[in-house]
TORKOL-4160 file (C-alpha; in steps of 0.2 Angstrom, whole numbers, padded with zeros to 4 digits, m for minus):
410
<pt num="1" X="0050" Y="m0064" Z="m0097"/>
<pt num="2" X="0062" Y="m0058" Z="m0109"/>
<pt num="3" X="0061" Y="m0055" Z="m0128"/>
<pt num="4" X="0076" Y="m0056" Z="m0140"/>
<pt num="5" X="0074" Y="m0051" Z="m0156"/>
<pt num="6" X="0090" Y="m0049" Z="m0168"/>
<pt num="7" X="0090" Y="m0037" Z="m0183"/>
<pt num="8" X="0103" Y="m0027" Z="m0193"/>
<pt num="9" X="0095" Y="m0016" Z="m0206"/>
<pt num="10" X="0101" Y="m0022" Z="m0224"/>
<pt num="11" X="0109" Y="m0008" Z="m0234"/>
<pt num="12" X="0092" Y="m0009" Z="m0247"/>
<pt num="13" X="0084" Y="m0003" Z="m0231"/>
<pt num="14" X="0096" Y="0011" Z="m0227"/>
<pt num="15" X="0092" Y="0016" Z="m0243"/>
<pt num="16" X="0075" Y="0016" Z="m0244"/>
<pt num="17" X="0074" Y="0025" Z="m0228"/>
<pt num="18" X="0083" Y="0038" Z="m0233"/>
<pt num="19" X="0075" Y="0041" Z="m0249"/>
<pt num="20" X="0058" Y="0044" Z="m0241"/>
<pt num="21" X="0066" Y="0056" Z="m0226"/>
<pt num="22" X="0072" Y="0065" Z="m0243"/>
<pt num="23" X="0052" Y="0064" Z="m0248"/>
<pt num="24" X="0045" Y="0070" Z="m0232"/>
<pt num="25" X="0037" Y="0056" Z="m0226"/>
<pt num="26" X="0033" Y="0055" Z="m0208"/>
<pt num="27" X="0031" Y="0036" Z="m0205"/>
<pt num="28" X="0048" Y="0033" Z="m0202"/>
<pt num="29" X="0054" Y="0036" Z="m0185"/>
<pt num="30" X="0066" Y="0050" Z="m0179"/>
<pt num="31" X="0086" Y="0046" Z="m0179"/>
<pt num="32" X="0083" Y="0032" Z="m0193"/>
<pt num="33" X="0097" Y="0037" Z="m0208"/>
<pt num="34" X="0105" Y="0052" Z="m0197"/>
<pt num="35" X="0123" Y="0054" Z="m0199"/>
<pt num="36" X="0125" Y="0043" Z="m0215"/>
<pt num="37" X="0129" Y="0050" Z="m0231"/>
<pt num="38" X="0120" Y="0038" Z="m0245"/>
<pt num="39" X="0124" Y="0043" Z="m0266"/>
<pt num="40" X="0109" Y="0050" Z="m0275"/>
<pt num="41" X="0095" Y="0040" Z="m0281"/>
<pt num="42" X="0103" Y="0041" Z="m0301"/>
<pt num="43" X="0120" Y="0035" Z="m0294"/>
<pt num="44" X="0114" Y="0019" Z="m0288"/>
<pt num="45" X="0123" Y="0005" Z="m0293"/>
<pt num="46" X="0128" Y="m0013" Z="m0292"/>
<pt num="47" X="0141" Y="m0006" Z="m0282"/>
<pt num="48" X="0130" Y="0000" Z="m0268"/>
<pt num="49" X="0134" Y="m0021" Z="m0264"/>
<pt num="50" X="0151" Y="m0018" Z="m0261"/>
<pt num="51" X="0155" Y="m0032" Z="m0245"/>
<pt num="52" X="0166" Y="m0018" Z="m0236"/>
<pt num="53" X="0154" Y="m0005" Z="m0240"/>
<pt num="54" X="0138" Y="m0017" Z="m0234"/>
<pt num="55" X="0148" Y="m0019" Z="m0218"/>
<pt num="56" X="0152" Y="m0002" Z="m0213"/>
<pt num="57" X="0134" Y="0002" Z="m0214"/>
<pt num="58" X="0127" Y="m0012" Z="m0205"/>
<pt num="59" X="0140" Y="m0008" Z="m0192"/>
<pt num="60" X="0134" Y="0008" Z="m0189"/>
<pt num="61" X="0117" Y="0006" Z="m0189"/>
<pt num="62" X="0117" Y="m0009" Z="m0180"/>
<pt num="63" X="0100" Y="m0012" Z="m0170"/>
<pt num="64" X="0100" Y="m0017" Z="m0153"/>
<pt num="65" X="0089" Y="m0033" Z="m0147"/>
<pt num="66" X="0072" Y="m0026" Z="m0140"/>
<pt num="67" X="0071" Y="m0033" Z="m0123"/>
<pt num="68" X="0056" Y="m0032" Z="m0111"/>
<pt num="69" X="0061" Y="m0038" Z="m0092"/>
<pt num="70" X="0048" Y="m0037" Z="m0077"/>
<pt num="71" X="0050" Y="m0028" Z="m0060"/>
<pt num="72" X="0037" Y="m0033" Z="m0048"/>
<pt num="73" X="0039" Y="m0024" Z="m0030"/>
<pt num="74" X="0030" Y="m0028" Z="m0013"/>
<pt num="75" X="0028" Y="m0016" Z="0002"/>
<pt num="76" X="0028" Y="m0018" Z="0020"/>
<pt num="77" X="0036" Y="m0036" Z="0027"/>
<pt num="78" X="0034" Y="m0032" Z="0044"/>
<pt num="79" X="0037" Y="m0047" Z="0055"/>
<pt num="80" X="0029" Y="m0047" Z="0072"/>
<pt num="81" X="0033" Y="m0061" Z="0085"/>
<pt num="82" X="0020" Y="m0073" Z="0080"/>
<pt num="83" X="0027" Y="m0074" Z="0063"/>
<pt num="84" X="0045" Y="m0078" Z="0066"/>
<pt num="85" X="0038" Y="m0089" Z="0082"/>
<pt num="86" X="0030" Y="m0099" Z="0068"/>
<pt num="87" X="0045" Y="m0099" Z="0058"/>
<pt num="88" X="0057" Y="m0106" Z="0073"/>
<pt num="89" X="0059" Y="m0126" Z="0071"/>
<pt num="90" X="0063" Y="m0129" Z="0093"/>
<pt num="91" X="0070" Y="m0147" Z="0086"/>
<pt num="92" X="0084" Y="m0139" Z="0075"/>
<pt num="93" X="0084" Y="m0121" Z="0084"/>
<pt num="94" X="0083" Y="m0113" Z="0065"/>
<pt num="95" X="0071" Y="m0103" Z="0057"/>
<pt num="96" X="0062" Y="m0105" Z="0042"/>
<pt num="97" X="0050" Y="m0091" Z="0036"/>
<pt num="98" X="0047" Y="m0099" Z="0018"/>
<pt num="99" X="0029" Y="m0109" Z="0021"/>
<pt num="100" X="0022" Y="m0091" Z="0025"/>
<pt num="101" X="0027" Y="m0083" Z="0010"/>
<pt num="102" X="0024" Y="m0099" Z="m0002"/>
<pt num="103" X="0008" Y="m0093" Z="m0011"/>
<pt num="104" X="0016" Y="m0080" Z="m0018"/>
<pt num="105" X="0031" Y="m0087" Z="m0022"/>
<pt num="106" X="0025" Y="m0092" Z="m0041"/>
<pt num="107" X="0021" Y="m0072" Z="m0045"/>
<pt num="108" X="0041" Y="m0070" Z="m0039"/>
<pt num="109" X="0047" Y="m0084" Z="m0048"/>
<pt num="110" X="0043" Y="m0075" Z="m0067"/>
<pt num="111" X="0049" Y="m0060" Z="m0062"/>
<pt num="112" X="0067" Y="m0052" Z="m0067"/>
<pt num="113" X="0070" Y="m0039" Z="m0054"/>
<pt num="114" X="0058" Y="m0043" Z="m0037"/>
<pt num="115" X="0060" Y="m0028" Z="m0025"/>
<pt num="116" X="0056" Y="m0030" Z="m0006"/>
<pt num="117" X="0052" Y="m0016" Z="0006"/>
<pt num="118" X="0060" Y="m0023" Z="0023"/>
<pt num="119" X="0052" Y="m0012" Z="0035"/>
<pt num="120" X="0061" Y="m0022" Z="0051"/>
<pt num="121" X="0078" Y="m0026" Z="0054"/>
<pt num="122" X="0085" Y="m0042" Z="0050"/>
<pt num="123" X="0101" Y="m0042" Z="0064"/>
<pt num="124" X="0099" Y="m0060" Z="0070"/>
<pt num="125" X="0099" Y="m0065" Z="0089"/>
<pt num="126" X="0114" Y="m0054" Z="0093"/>
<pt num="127" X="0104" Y="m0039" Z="0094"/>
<pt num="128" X="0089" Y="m0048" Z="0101"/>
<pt num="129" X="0073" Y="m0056" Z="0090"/>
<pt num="130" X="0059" Y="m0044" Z="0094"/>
<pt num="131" X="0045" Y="m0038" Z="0089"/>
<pt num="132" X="0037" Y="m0020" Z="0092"/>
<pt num="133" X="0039" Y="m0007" Z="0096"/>
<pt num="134" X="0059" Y="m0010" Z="0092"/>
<pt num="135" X="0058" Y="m0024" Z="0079"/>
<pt num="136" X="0071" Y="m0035" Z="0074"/>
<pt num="137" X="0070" Y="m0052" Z="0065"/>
<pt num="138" X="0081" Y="m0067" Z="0062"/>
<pt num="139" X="0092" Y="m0066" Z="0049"/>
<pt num="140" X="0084" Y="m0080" Z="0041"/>
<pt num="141" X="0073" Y="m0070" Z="0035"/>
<pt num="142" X="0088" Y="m0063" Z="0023"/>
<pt num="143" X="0090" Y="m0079" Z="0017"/>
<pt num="144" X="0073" Y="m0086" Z="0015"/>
<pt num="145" X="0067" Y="m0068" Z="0004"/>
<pt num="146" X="0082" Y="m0071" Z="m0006"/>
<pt num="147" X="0085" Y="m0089" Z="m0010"/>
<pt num="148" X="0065" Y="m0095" Z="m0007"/>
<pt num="149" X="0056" Y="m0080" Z="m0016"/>
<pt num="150" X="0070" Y="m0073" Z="m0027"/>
<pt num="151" X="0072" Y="m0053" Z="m0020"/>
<pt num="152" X="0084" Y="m0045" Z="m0029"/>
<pt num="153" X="0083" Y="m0029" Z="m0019"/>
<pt num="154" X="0079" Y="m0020" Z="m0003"/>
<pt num="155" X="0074" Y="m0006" Z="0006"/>
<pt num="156" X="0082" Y="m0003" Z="0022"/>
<pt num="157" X="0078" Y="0016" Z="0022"/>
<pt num="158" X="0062" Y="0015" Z="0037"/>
<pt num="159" X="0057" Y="0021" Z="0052"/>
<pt num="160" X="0063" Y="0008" Z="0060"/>
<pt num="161" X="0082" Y="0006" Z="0054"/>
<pt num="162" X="0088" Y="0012" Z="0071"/>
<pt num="163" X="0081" Y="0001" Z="0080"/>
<pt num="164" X="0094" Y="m0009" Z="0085"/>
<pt num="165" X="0106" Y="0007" Z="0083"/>
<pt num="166" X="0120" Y="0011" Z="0070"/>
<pt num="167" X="0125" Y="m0011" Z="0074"/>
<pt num="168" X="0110" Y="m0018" Z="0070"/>
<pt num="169" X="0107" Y="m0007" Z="0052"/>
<pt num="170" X="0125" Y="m0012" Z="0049"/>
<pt num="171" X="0123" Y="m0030" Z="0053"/>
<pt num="172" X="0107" Y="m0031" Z="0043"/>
<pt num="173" X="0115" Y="m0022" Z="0029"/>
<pt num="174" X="0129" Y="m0034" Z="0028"/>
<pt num="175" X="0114" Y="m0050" Z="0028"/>
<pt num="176" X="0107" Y="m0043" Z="0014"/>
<pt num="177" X="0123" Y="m0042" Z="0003"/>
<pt num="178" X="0129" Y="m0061" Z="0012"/>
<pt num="179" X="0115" Y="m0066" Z="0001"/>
<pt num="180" X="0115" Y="m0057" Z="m0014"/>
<pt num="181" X="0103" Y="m0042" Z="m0011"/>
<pt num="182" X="0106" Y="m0026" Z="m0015"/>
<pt num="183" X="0103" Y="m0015" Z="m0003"/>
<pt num="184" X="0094" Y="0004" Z="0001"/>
<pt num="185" X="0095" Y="0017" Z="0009"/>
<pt num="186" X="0110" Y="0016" Z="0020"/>
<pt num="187" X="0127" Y="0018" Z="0016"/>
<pt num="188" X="0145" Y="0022" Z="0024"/>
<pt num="189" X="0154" Y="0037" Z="0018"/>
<pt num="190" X="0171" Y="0024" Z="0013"/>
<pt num="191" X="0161" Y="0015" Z="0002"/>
<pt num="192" X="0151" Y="0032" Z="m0007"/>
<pt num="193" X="0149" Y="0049" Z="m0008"/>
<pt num="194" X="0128" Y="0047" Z="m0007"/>
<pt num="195" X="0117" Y="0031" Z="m0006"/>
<pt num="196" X="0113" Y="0027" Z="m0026"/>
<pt num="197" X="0114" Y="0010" Z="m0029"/>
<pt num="198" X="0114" Y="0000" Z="m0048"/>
<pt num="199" X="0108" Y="m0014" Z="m0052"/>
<pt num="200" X="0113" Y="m0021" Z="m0072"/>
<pt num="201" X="0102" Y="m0033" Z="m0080"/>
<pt num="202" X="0103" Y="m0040" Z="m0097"/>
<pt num="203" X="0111" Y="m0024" Z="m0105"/>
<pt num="204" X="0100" Y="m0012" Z="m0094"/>
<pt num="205" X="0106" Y="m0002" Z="m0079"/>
<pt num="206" X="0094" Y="0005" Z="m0066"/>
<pt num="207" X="0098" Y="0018" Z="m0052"/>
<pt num="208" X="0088" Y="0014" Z="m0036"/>
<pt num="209" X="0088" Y="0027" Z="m0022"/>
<pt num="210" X="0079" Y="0026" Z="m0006"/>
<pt num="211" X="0073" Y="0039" Z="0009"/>
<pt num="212" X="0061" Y="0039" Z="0024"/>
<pt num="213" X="0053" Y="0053" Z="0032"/>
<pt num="214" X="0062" Y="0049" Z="0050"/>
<pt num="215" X="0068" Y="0039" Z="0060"/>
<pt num="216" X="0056" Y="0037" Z="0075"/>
<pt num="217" X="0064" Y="0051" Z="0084"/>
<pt num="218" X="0081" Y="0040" Z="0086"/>
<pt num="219" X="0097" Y="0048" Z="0082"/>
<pt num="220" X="0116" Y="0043" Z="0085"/>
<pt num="221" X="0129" Y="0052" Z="0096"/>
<pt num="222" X="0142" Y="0045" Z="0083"/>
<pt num="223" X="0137" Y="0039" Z="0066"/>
<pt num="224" X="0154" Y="0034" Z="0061"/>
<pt num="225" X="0154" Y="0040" Z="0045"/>
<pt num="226" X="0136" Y="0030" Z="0041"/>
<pt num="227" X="0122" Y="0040" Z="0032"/>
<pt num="228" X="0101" Y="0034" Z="0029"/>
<pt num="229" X="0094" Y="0043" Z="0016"/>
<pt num="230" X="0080" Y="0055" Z="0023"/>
<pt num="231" X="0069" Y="0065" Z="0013"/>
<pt num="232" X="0070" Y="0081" Z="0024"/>
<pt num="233" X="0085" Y="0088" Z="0010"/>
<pt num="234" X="0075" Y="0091" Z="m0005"/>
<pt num="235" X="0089" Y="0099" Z="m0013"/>
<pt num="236" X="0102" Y="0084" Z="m0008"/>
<pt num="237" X="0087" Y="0076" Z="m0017"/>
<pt num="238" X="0088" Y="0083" Z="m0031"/>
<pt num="239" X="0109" Y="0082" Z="m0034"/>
<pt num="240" X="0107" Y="0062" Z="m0031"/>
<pt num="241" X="0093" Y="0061" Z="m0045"/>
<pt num="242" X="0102" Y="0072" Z="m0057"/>
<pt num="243" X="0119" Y="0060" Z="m0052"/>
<pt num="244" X="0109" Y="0044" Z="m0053"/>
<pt num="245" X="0102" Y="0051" Z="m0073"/>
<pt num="246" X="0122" Y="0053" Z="m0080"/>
<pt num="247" X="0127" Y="0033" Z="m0078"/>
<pt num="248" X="0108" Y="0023" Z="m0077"/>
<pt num="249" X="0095" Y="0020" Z="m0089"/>
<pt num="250" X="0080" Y="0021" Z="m0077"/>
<pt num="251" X="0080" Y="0031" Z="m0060"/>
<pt num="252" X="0069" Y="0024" Z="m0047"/>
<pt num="253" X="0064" Y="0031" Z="m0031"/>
<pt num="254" X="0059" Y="0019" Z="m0016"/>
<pt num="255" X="0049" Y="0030" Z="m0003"/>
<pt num="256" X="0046" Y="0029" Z="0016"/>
<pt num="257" X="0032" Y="0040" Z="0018"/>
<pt num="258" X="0012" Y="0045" Z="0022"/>
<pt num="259" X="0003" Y="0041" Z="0035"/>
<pt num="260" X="m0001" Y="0024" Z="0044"/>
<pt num="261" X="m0017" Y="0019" Z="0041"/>
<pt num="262" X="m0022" Y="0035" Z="0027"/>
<pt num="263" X="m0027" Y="0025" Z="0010"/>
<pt num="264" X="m0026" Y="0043" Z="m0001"/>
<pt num="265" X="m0010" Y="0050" Z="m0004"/>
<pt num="266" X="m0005" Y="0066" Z="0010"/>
<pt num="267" X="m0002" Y="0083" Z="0002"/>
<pt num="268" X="0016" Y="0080" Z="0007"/>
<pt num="269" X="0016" Y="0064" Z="m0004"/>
<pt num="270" X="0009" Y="0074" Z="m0017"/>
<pt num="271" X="0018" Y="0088" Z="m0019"/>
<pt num="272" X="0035" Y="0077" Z="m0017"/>
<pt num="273" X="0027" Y="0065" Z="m0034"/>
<pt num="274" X="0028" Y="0082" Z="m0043"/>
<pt num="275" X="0042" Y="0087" Z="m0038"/>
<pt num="276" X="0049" Y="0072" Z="m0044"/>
<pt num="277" X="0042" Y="0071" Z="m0063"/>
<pt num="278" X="0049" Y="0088" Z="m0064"/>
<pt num="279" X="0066" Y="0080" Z="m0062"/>
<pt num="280" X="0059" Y="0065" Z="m0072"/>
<pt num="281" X="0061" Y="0051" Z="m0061"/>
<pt num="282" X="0055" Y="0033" Z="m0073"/>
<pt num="283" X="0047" Y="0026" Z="m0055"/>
<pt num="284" X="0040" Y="0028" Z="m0037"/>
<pt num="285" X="0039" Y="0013" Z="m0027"/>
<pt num="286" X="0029" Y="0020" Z="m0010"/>
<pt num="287" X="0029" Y="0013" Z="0007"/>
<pt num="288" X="0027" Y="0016" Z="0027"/>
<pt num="289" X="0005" Y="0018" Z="0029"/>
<pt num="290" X="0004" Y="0000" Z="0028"/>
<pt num="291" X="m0014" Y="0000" Z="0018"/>
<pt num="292" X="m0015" Y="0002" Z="m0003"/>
<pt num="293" X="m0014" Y="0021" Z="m0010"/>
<pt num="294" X="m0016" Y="0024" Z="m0027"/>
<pt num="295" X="m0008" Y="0023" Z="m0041"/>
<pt num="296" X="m0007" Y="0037" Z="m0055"/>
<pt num="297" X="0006" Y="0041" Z="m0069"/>
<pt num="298" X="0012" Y="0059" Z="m0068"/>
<pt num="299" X="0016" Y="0069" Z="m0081"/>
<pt num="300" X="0036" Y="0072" Z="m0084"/>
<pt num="301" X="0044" Y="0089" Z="m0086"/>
<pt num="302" X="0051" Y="0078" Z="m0104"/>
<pt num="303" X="0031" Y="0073" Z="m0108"/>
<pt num="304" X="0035" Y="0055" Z="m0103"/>
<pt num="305" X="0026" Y="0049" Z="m0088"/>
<pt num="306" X="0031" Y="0043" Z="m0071"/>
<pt num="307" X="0020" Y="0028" Z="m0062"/>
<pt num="308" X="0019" Y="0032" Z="m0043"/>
<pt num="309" X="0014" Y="0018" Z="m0033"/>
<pt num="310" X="0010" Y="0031" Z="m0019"/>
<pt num="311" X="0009" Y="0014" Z="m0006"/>
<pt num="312" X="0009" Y="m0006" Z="m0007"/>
<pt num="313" X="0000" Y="m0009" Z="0009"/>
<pt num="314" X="0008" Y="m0021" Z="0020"/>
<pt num="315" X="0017" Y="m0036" Z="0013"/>
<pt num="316" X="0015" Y="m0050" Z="0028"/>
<pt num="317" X="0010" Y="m0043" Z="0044"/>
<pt num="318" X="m0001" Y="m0047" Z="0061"/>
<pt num="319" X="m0008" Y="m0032" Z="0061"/>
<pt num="320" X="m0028" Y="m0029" Z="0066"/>
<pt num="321" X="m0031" Y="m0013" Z="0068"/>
<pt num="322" X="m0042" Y="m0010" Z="0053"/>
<pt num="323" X="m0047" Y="m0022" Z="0038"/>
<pt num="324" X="m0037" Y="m0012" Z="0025"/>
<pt num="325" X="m0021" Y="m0016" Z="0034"/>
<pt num="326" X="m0025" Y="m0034" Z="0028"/>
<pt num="327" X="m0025" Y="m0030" Z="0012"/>
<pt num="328" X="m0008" Y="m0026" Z="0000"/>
<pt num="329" X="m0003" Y="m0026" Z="m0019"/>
<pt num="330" X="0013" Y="m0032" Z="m0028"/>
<pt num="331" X="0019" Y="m0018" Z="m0042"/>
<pt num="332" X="0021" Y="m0026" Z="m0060"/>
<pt num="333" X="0028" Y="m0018" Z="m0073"/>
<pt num="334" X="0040" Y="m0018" Z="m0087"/>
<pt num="335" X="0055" Y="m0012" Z="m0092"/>
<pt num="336" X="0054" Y="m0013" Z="m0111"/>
<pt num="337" X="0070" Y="m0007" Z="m0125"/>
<pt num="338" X="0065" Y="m0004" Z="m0139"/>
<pt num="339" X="0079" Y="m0006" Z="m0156"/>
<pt num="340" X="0085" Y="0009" Z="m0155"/>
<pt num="341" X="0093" Y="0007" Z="m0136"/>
<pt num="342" X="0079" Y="0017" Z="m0129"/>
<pt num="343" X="0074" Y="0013" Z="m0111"/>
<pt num="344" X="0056" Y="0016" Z="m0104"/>
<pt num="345" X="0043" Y="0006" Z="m0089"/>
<pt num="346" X="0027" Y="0002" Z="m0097"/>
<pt num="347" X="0012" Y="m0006" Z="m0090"/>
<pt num="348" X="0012" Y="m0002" Z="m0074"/>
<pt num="349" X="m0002" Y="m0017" Z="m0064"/>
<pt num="350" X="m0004" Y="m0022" Z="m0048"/>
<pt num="351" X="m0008" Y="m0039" Z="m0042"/>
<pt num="352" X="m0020" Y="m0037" Z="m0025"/>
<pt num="353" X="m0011" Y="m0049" Z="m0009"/>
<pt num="354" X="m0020" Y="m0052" Z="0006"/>
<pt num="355" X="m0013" Y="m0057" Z="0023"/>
<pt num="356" X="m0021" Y="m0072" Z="0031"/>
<pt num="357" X="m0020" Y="m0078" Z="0051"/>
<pt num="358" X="m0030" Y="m0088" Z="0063"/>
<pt num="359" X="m0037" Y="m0086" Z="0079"/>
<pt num="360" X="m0021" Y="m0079" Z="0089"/>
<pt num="361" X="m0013" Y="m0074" Z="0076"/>
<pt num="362" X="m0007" Y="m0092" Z="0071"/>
<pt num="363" X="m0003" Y="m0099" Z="0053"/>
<pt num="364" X="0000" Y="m0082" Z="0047"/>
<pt num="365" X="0002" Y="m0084" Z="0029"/>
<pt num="366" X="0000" Y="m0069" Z="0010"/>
<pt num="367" X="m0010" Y="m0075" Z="m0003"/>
<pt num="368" X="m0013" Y="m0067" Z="m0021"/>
<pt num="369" X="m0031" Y="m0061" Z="m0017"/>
<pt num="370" X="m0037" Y="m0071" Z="m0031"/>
<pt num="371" X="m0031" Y="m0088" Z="m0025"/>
<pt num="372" X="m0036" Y="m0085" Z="m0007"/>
<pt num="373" X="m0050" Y="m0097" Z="m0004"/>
<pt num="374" X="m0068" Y="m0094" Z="0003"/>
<pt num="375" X="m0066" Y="m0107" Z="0016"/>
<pt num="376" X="m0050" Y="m0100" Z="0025"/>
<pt num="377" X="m0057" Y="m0081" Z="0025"/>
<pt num="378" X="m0071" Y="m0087" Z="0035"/>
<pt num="379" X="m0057" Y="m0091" Z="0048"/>
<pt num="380" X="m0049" Y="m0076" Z="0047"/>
<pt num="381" X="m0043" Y="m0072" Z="0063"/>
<pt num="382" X="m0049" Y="m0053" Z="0061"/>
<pt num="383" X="m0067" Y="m0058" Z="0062"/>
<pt num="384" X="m0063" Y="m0059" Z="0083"/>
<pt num="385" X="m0062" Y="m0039" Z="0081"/>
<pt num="386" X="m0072" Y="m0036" Z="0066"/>
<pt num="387" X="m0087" Y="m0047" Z="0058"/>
<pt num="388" X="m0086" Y="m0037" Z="0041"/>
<pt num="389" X="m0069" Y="m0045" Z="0034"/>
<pt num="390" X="m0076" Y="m0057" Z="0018"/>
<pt num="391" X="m0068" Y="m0057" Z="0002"/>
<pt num="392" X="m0083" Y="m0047" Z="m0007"/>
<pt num="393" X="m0074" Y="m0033" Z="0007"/>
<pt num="394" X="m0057" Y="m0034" Z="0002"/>
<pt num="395" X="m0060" Y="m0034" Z="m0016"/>
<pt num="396" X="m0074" Y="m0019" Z="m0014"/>
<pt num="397" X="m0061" Y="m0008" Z="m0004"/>
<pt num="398" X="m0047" Y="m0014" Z="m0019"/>
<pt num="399" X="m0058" Y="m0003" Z="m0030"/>
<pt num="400" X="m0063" Y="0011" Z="m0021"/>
<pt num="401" X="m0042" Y="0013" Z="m0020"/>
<pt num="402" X="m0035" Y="0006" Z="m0036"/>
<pt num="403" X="m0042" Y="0011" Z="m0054"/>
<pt num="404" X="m0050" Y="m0004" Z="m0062"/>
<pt num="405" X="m0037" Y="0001" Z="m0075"/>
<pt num="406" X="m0021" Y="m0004" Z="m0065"/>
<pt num="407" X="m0029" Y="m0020" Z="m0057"/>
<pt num="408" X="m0021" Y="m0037" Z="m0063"/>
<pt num="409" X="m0036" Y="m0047" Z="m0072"/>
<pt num="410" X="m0039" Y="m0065" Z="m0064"/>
């Protein structure tokens, strides 16, 4: 939701403020009279009102609208066979993913930037549907996260972007951009010199930046000039953040990397998040363990602080091998500017998702754990492998990972 409020300063107020900065009063924010030069407080006279005079000043102390958009981001869509076998219609040979994803589509539809960590490939038939280990998915996937839930971008940099080898990253990375999706983490050297994308919205210009911690042990004989942003170069690290700072008003930092199935943060993860707020990155957005890490705010080297969603869980999945795999969380927070042009996040929540599927992993579907009925958990088709799934178990674990503090109220 955004905010517009419209206001110039009147030349009475210029006045006034400047008066008590004279005085030494501390209420008055830093910056507010700087650079003008105002006559003394005997001088004043009907002239001050001078039309010319009046505009000059309004002109140069002219107050931008204070705006307040919303990101919300969601971690791991990783789509195995009996989701995109749900998805294919056999009567008109397409696929349509959108019934699986339509009770969350209302939490996307306010949002003003939706981020979507894609952790499969999305090359179509021409590189093979298929699921693991070498996952690949329809391109109508592309489509449906874009025109049915509203992604505005997404994270291509995972384990799993060479899959398919250096043609499916490319043709996936092309999808995304047919439809309007900015995407991360890959890049060809023609195009740029290192892999920062922006995004502009509403006056407001944000850096995104993404990185994995491999590449499942895949490499190329001859990337043709193709690069995926890997963390292993801390110091290349470093150059892209300072680069991203010069031209954005946020940096944020989309991050392949923990361990599957750990739901606390590796030291590797950690000592990386401090790294990071030394070179005050505004956001981490986590991925790869498919379970929920923490969240916590880390203090920047300028005193601000950085929100590090340390890992969304998985978005959509079939997975079974433990109950917290089940459960996942969608980011939310603002970006607010305040008067003054100043650009900070603020608020960081998170809204807990759950992954439903029947016996044999038919009608998979993500719910916002708050709407996901009583009824339909008692068929969860975990309960084949593992009696404790309930509700009262999903919303226990939530707690015991995420502070109270962060959680989204019903």
């Amino acid at each position: 939701m955004r905010i517009n409020k419209d206001r110039c300063m009147t030349v009475e107020t210029l006045i006034l403020v400047s008066l008590l900065i004279l005085t030494g009063c501390h209420q008055v924010p830093p910056g507010l009279g700087e650079g003008i030069s105002l006559p003394a407080a005997d001088e004043l006279s009907s002239d001050i009102m001078d039309t010319d005079l009046e505009a000059d000043l309004a002109e140069e102390n002219e107050e931008l609208p204070v705006l307040c958009l919303s990101l919300i981001a969601v971690g791991d869509n990783l789509i195995h066979y009996p989701i995109y076998e749900q998805a294919f219609d056999a009567v008109s040979g397409d696929y349509d993913f959108c019934d699986s994803y339509a009770p969350v589509r209302d939490l996307f539809s306010v949002a003003d930037i939706a981020f979507l960590n894609q952790e499969v490939l999305v090359a179509g038939e021409a590189y093979g549907i298929s699921s693991w280990p070498l996952f690949n998915s329809p391109q109508q996937l592309a489509r449906d996260m874009a025109e049915f839930l509203g992604v505005k971008v997404v994270n291509m940099a995972s384990n799993h972007i060479l899959d398919k080898g250096l043609g499916g990253m490319v043709a996936s990375r092309e999808v995304w951009l047919q439809h309007g999706v900015l995407p991360l983490g890959c890049w060809q050297d023609t195009q740029s010199e290192n892999g920062i994308q922006y995004l502009d919205i509403a006056g407001v210009r944000l850096a995104f930046l993404a990185y994995t911690y491999g590449l499942n042990g895949l490499d190329l004989a001859d990337w043709q000039g193709w690069h995926v942003g890997l963390l292993e170069d801390r110091q290349q690290l470093e150059r892209d953040i300072l680069l991203a700072r010069e031209d954005a008003d946020l940096v944020i930092l989309s991050l392949h990397w923990g361990y599957e199935g750990a739901s606390e943060p590796s030291s590797e993860q950690l000592d990386l998040a401090f790294f990071l707020a030394s070179l005050n990155v505004d956001l981490v957005i986590g991925h790869h363990p498919h379970v929920l890490q923490p969240i916590e705010q880390l203090l920047r080297a300028d005193g601000l602080y950085m929100p590090v969603y340390f890992s969304l869980g998985n978005f959509i999945s079939n997975q079974n091998g433990s109950l917290a795999n089940l459960l996942g969380g969608m980011a939310q927070i603002e970006i607010y500017r305040d008067e003054f042009g100043e650009v900070r996040l603020t608020n960081p929540r998170l809204i807990p998702l759950v992954t439903h599927y029947n016996t044999g992993f038919t009608e998979t579907y993500v719910y916002p754990l708050a709407d996901y009925p009583v009824s339909l958990a008692q068929q969860h088709g975990i309960l084949n492998v593992n009696s404790r799934f309930s509700i009262d178990w999903l919303n226990n674990h939530l707690r015991t990972v995420i502070e109270e503090v962060y959680l989204v109220s019903e």
